[in-house]
N, C-alpha and C positions, 0 to 999 in steps of 0.2 A: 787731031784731038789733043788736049790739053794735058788729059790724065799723065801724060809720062812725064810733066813738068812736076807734079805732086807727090811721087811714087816716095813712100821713106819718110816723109814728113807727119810725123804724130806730134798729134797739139793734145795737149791737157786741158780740163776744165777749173776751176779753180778750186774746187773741194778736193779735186787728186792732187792738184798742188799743193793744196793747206797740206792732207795727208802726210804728204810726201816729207811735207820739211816740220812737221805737228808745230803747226803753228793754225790761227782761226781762220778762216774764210773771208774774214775782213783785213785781216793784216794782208793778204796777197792782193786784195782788190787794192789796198793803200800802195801795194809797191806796184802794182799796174797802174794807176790815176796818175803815179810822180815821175811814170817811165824807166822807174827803177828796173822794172821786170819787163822784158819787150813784150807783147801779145798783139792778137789778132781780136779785132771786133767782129762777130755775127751780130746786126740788131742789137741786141740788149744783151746780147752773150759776150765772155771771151773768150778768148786760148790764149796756150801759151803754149809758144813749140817746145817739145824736151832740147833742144840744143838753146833755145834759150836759158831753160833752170842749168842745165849743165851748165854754160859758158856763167852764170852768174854766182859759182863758185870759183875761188883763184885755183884751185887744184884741178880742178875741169871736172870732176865727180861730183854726184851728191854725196852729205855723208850719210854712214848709217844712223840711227837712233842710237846702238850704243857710242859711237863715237861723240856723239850729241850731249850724252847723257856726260860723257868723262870730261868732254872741253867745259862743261856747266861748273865742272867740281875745281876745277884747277887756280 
């Protein structure tokens, strides 16, 4: 059986993604369509693996909101 190939791997939907980084649910489909952001196609769905959004920061982290908020001001 396959399952022990998958064990660990969580995908996102693209509203936890938007969520994630408060940006809209169209800005992430944009950085999916350009390959910017890797994902997975279900049919008319996507994912996006969390080691994707990870790896698509230079620091390997997401940041927080507040951190978000302060690199805005500078």
């Amino acid at each position: 059986m396959m399952a022990g190939h998958f064990e660990g791997i969580d995908l996102l939907t693209a509203v936890e993604v938007a969520a994630i980084l408060r940006v809209s649910k169209m800005t992430v489909y944009r950085k999916i369509h350009s390959g910017e952001l890797p994902s997975v196609h279900f049919g008319r769905s996507f994912r996006v693996p969390v080691t994707a959004l990870e790896a698509y920061f230079p620091e390997g982290r997401i940041p927080s909101p507040a951190e978000g908020r302060d690199a805005t001001r500078s």
